[in-house]
C-alpha positions as CSV (number, residue, x, y, z in Angstrom):
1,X,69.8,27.3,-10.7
2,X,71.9,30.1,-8.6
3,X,69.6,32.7,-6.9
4,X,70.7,35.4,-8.9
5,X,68.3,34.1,-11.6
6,X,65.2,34.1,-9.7
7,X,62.2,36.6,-10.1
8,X,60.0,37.1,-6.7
9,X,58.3,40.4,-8.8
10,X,57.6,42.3,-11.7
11,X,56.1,45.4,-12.9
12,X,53.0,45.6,-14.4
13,X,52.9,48.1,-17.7
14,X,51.2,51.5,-16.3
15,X,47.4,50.8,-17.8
16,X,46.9,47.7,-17.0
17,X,43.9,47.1,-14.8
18,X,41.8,43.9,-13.5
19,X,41.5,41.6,-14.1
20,X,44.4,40.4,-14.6
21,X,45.4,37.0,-15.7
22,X,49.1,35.1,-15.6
23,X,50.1,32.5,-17.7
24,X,53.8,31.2,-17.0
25,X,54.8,29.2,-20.0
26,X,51.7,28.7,-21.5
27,X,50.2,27.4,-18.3
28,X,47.5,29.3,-16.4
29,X,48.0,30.9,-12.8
30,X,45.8,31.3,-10.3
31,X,45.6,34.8,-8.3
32,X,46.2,34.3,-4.5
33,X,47.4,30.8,-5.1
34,X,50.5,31.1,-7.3
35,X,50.8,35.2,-7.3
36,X,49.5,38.6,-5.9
37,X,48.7,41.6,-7.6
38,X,50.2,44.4,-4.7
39,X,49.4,47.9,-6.8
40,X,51.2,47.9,-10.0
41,X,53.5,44.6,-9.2
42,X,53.1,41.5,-9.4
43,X,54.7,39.4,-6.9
44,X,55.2,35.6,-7.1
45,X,55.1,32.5,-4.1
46,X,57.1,30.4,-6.0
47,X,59.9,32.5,-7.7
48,X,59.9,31.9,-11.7
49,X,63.3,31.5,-13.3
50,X,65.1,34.2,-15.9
51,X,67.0,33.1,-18.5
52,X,71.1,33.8,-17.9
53,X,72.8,36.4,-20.1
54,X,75.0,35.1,-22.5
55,X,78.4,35.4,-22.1
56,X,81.0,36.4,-24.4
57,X,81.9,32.5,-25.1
58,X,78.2,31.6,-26.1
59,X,77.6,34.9,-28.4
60,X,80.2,33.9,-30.1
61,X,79.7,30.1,-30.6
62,X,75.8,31.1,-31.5
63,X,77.0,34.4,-33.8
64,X,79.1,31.3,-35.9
65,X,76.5,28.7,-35.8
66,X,77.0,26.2,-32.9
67,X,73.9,25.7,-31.1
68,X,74.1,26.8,-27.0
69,X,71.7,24.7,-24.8
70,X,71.7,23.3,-21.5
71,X,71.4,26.4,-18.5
72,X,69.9,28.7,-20.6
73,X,66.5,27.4,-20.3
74,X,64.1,30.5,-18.2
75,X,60.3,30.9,-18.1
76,X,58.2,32.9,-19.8
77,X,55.8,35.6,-18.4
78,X,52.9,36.4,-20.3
79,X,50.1,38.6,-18.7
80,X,46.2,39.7,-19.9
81,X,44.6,42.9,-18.3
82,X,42.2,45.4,-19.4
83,X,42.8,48.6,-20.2
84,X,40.3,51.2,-22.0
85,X,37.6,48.4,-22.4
86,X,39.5,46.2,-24.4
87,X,41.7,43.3,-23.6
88,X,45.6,43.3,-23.7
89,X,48.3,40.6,-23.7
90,X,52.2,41.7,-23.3
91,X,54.7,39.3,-22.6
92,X,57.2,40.7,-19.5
93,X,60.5,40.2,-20.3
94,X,62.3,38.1,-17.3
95,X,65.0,39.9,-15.4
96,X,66.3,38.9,-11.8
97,X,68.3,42.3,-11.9
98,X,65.3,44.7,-13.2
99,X,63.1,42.4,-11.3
100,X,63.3,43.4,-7.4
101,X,61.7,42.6,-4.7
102,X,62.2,39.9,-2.7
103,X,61.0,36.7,-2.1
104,X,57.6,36.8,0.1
105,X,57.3,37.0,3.4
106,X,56.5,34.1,5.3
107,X,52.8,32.8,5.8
């Protein structure tokens, strides 16, 4: 997958307070060991992947019925947090161009 598609970091929505937990397609992750929370970001050791736009090509071959696999495959970012005593979930769109940040600094 080209680098252009990768996302090191995202931003947290404004309220959201600890703890918080990360699920990346479906799947659990663990704080310190697969991401870190750095103020309102959340950065990522192993980069997750964003789905490429679509080109003019695919819109079209979707917008008249052919079905468009293969590359277009991404994860998904869902996130929990608190905010106001209750419990939130949002899922965080992936975008390596709204994204920034990047990847961590070495250990």
């Amino acid at each position: 997958m080209a680098d252009d598609n990768l996302v090191h970091a995202v931003t947290l929505p404004p309220e959201a307070a600890p703890p918080i937990r990360v699920y990346v397609n479906g799947e659990e992750r663990r704080e310190g060991e697969d991401f870190v929370v750095e103020g309102a970001r959340l950065r990522f050791l192993r980069p997750l992947r964003a789905r490429p736009p679509l080109g003019l090509g695919r819109k079209v071959m979707l917008a008249i019925g052919i079905g468009v696999y293969g590359d277009l495959k991404g994860d998904t970012l869902d996130v929990l947090y608190q905010t106001a005593g209750t419990t939130r979930t949002v899922s965080i769109p992936l975008s390596a161009a709204a994204a920034g940040g990047g990847p961590p600094p070495a250990a």
